[in-house]
Phi, psi and omega in degrees: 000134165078027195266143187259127188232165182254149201334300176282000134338286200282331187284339178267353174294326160310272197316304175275008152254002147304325174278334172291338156283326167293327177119001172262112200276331163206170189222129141327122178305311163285017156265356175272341175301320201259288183314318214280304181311317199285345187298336194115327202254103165262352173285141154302272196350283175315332174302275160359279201285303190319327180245050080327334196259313197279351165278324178272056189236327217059040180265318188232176167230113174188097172290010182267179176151172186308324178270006173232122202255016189251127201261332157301302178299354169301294183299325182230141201259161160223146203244020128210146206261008169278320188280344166302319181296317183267021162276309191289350190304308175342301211289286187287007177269108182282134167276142171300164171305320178277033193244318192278149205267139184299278177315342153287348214282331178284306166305337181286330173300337183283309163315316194273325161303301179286033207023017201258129198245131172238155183342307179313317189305301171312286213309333180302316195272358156250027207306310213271048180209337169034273184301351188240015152300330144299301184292235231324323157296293173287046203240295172317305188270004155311300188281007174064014156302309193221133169241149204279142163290118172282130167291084159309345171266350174216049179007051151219198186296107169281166179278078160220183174217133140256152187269070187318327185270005144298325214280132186253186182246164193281144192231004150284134188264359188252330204280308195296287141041299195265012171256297239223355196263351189233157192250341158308317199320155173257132175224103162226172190243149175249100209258149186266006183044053162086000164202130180224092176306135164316314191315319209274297213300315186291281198313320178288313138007289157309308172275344144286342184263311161334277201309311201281311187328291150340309181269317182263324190084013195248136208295115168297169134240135193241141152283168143314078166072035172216143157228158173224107172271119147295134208254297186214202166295340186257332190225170189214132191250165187244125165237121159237144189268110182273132156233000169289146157332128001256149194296147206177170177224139175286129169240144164226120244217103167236142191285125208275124217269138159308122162213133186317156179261357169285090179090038190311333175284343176254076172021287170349314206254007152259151178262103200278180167170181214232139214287152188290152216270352166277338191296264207302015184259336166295314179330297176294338172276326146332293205284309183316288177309344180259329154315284212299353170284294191302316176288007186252336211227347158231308184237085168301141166121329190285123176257137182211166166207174175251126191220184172232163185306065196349140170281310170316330150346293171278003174291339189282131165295128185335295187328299184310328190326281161354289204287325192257348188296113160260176203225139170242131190306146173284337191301297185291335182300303160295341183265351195232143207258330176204175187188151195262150177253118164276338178250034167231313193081058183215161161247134188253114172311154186225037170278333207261355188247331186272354181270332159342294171291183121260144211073005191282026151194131176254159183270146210267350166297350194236028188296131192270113162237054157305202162245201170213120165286160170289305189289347171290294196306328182286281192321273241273310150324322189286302167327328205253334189017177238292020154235048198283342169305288191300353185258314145351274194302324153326309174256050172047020155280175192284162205272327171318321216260313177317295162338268262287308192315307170307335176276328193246008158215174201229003171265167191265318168316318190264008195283297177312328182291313195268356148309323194273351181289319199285313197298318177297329171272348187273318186331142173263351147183152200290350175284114204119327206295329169284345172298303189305305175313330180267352165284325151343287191285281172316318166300001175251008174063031158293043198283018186250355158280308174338289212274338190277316145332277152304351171261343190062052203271341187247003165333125162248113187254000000 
């Protein structure tokens, strides 16, 4: 507000909506570039921030710059953003039958039941737009509309998408089957502390079928507020959308069951067993980093944590379940030998939640009790820069206590420092403690802070 912008700013603001009542809906960067000279405004640079300041305004759309390496979103400007919605309206929009061309009837149906929008389809329903057939797809998967399919017989990109606001709900009793049927299974939830948009689940959604698709090369199947990824050859993770107390998304992380070739029918004769502890720790490490994306780069504000299903649970009578059920942080399951339940008044061990993860216990013959100082920890803030969110989370703080940290201070040096004050003080105990920071720190690939850590390099003696 009240901020002063220049003259010929405001004169291109005039040209593009003179061009947009002409019927012109985007422009080539160089044509804005070529309007723009003629406007008085000859630097690029200055081209860039005006339209970055008129994109974060919403008068245009335009995502190129110097940090974006997609040469379409480079290139096209769009200069009204309505009319961008009802071109994506196009996609995700199923048309009545009589409206659909007799040789499609089979892509539409594949939309509308599978989610699956495949290429042919597109080019009918963009016939007049073609050439801004890239920019307008990656435009779409910018925005988590659309994820490209992987072809499982021939592990590459086939010309289809799948369309999360197509997706219908799953009506196989074998997909539900592999949430409840094994008792091996790893189950914990990602609760949103009372709000979770349908919008955050479908963009997660999406950056999973991306991701397993990658890891496995394997077809995800995805529903109405369910998915089911393949991870590798032995296991397959589940995402569900709880909308019941407490609103949350179920994660279930299962192991691909052996089955005797004697008697295939008979449930007996398969053998479960319970999945291995790098699976779900990837698992959970995905699901952190693609939360701490969205919530940073889109829908501020949001809070989550990861946590699992209070064991007390089942003390409760079959009526009661429903009315009494609760969730306890993953966090403390891990960091803690037991942990108190409040609505039992009781304590539940956290050997059976630490068998889960991998690493959750070193052997104490090889205990590291150096300390970590204040002034190793002051060093390591200066050093570490924006990526000090990921190195938080790695080292298991809540994604709450993070936010809170990004808000309440404004250098990015002390945001990292009292993050790393807060992880130092939540330890349940110092021994280890460089280890764990420097596996941290490696996983975020800081491997030359990682090594400065463990060397004690920034030690004051």
């Amino acid at each position: 507000m009240g901020e002063v912008i220049p003259l010929r700013w405001l004169k291109f603001e005039k040209s593009v909506a003179k061009a947009i009542k002409g019927g012109q809906h985007y422009m080539k960067l160089t044509e804005i570039q070529a309007m723009s000279r003629d406007l008085g405004i000859q630097s690029d640079t200055e081209v860039f921030t005006m339209l970055h300041f008129y994109h974060d305004l919403g008068t245009i759309i335009y995502f190129g710059g110097d940090d974006n390496t997609n040469r379409y979103l480079q290139d096209m400007v769009i200069l009204d953003p309505q009319w961008l919605i009802d071109i994506f309206k196009r996609i995700i929009t199923v048309i009545p039958c009589q409206q659909q061309w007799a040789t499609l009837k089979t892509k539409w149906r594949r939309l509308k039941e599978e989610g699956i929008l495949e290429d042919c389809l597109i080019d009918h329903m963009w016939h007049d737009l073609l050439p801004q057939k890239p920019a307008l797809l990656s435009l779409m998967e910018m925005f988590d509309l659309l994820c490209p399919r992987i072809d499982a017989t021939e592990g590459n990109a086939s010309q289809a998408y799948y369309v999360p606001a197509c997706l219908q709900p799953c009506t196989d009793e074998r997909m539900n089957q592999t949430l409840t049927g094994n008792r091996k299974n790893t189950t914990f939830y990602i609760d949103f502390l009372g709000f979770l948009p349908d919008g955050l689940f479908y963009r997660l959604l999406v950056h999973a079928a991306r991701w397993s698709q990658q890891q496995s090369g394997e077809e995800p199947k995805l529903f109405y507020r369910y998915g089911n990824f393949c991870l590798d050859d032995e296991h397959n993770f589940q995402l569900k959308m709880e909308t019941t107390k407490p609103v949350c998304i179920k994660v279930t992380i299962s192991k691909t069951p052996v089955i005797s070739p004697v008697g295939m029918r008979d449930r007996g004769n398969i053998r479960d067993a319970q999945p291995d502890p790098k699976a779900s720790t990837s698992v959970q490490t995905f699901l952190a980093d693609a939360l701490n994306e969205l919530t940073e780069t889109w829908i501020h504000g949001i809070r989550f944590e990861f946590s699992i299903a209070c064991p007390c649970n089942a003390l409760h009578p079959p009526s009661e379940v429903s009315r009494c059920y609760h969730l306890i942080p993953l966090e403390e399951c891990l960091n803690k030998t037991k942990i108190r339940c409040n609505e039992q008044q009781v304590w539940v061990t956290t050997e059976v939640f630490k068998s889960w993860f991998q690493e959750t216990a070193v052997d104490d013959s090889l205990e590291d009790t150096r300390t970590i100082s204040d002034v190793e920890l002051l060093q390591l803030a200066e050093e570490v820069g924006i990526q000090w969110k990921n190195v938080g989370v790695y080292l298991g703080l809540k994604a709450c206590h993070i936010f809170a940290i990004n808000s309440d201070y404004a250098m990015t040096e002390d945001k990292a420092f009292n993050m790393l004050i807060q992880w130092r003080q939540r330890l349940s105990r110092v021994a280890n403690a460089r280890h764990l920071l420097g596996k941290a720190l490696m996983k975020c690939n800081l491997v030359s802070l990682a090594e400065k850590i463990q060397d004690s390099v920034w030690a004051v003696t």
